[in-house]
MIZASE-33771 format. One record per residue (C-alpha): x, y, z. Coordinates in steps of 0.02 Angstrom, whole numbers, plus 50000, padded with zeros to 5 digits. Layout:
residues N
XYZ ...
//
This chain:
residues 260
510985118650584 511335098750535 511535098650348 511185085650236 512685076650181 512155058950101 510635048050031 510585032650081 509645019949963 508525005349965 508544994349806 506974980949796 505534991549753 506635008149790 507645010449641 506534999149528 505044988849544 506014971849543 505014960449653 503214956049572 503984953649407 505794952149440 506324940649583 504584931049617 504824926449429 506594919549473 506184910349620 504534901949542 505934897749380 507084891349522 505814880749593 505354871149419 506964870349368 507204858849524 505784850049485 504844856349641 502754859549627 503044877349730 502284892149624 502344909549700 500694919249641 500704938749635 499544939849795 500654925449904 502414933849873 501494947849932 501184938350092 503004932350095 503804952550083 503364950850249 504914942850280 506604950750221 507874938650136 507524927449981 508134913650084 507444917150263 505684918650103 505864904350074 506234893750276 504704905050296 503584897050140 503994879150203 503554882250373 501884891650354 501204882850204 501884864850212 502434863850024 503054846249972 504544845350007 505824830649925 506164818050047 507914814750139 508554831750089 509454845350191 508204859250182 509264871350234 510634867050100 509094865049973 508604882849990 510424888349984 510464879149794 508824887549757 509274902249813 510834903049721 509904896049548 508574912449582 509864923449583 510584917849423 508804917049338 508664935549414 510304943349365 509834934449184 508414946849175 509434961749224 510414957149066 509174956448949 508564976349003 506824966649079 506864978349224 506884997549236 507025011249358 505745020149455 505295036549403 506505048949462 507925037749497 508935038049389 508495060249368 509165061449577 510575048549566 511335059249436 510875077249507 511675069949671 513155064649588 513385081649508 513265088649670 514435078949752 513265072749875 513695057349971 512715042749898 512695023049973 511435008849944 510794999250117 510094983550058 509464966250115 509664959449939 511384951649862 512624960549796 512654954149621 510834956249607 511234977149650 512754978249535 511704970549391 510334980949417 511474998249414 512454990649284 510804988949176 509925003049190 511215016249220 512985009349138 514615000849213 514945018149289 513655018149408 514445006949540 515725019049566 514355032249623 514005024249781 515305025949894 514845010649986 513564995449928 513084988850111 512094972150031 511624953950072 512294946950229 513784960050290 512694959850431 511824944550519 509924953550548 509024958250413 507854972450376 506904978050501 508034975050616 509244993350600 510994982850579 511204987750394 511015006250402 511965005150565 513194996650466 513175010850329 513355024250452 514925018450529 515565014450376 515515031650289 515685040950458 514185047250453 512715053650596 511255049050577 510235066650585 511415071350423 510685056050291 509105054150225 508575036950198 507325031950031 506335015350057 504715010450006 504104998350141 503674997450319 505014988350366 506264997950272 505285012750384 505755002650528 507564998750494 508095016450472 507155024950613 507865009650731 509825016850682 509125035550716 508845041650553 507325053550556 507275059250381 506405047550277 505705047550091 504505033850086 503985029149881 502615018049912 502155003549751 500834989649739 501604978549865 501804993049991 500535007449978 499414997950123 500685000550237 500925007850410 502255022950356 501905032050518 503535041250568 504005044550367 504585060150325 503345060050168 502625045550077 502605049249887 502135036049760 503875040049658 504835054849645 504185062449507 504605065449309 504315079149200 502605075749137 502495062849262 502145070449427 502245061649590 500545057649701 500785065349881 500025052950015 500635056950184 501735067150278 502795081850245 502115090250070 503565089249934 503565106449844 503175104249646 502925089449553 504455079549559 505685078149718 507515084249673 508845087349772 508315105049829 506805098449903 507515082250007 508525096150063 506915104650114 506215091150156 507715083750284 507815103950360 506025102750390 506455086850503 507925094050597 506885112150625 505615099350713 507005089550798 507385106750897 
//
């Protein structure tokens, strides 16, 4: 029997709700601090997850909704500056404790720590903007949990193309059938089951719960807290109210028992 030797995590809407009122707040403060007319409204940046990358976002904004755009400027060197300036506005929330975890994050980092299980972060987003965030919510210690931090561009195609998990994988050694991947969006869906993972924990949010998770191991709305329990949606049933590490377990021996 394949056991279950590492989680691999997504971080932008995974581990905490950051992108309605986290980094569409930067990148609209971005935008006025350069003295640009471009405001990004709840429902449009919903549009633009679409595409993965705050800068491939943005190359996608100019081309499909013909902002103004200053003349005799480098575009692409324009959204590298305002990308940049984002991140700073971002990160400057993460300081000031203006974004939290999901529920149940920070409960199954910490049981999987004490457990010694394996634990990596496979992101599209920068690295700064995931150090911050652990550094935030859980302490300077928490970096040091993750045996790797595969974020931003250590590889060329972005989410949901499979090249970051891939990454992760060869990384830490690692087959595919032993991980369990947690995402929260279709294409997240995508990029894992393109490098062969089959176990996946899906916690859906605002931007995400219309989704096509087909091919999820279960689709949850968060893991669970106590007095908070989880919503089941689709897929394999989680036993209880809140997902721990017993029941990914469960949850990733339920895949492999399929898998034959």
């Amino acid at each position: 029997m394949i056991t279950l030797e590492a989680l691999l995590f997504d971080v932008d809407g995974t581990l905490a709700d950051t992108e309605r009122d986290g980094h569409r707040v930067a990148f609209n403060r971005a935008f006025e601090d350069a003295g640009l007319d471009w405001n990004w409204s709840v429902e449009l940046y919903g549009e633009l997850l679409k595409v993965t990358g705050g800068k491939e976002r943005m190359h996608h904004f100019v081309a499909s909704e013909n902002p103004k755009v200053p003349q005799d400027v480098d575009l692409g060197e324009m959204i590298i500056s305002l990308h940049a300036a984002k991140t700073e506005h971002y990160v400057g929330m993460l300081r000031d404790g203006l974004i939290s975890l999901r529920p149940g994050i920070e409960r199954i980092l910490k049981e999987a720590r004490s457990a010694g299980m394996r634990m990596a972060i496979a992101t599209t987003t920068t690295p700064d903007n995931v150090e911050w965030l652990l550094k935030s919510t859980l302490g300077e210690e928490s970096i040091g949990w993750f045996e790797l931090i595969a974020a931003g561009d250590v590889v060329k195609a972005k989410k949901p193309a499979p090249d970051i998990y891939t990454y992760a994988l060869e990384q830490m050694n690692l087959s595919a059938d032993s991980c369990v991947a947690l995402e929260d969006s279709a294409m997240g869906l995508r990029s894992a089951r393109d490098a062969g993972i089959n176990s996946i924990i899906i916690t859906a949010n605002g931007y995400t719960l219309s989704h096509d998770f087909s091919g999820a191991t279960t689709v949850v709305d968060h893991l669970g807290e106590p007095g908070k329990p989880f919503h089941y949606l689709s897929g394999m049933k989680p036993a209880g109210d809140m997902i721990d590490l017993a029941g990914i377990q469960q949850l990733h021996s339920g895949v492999v028992a399929e898998a034959g």
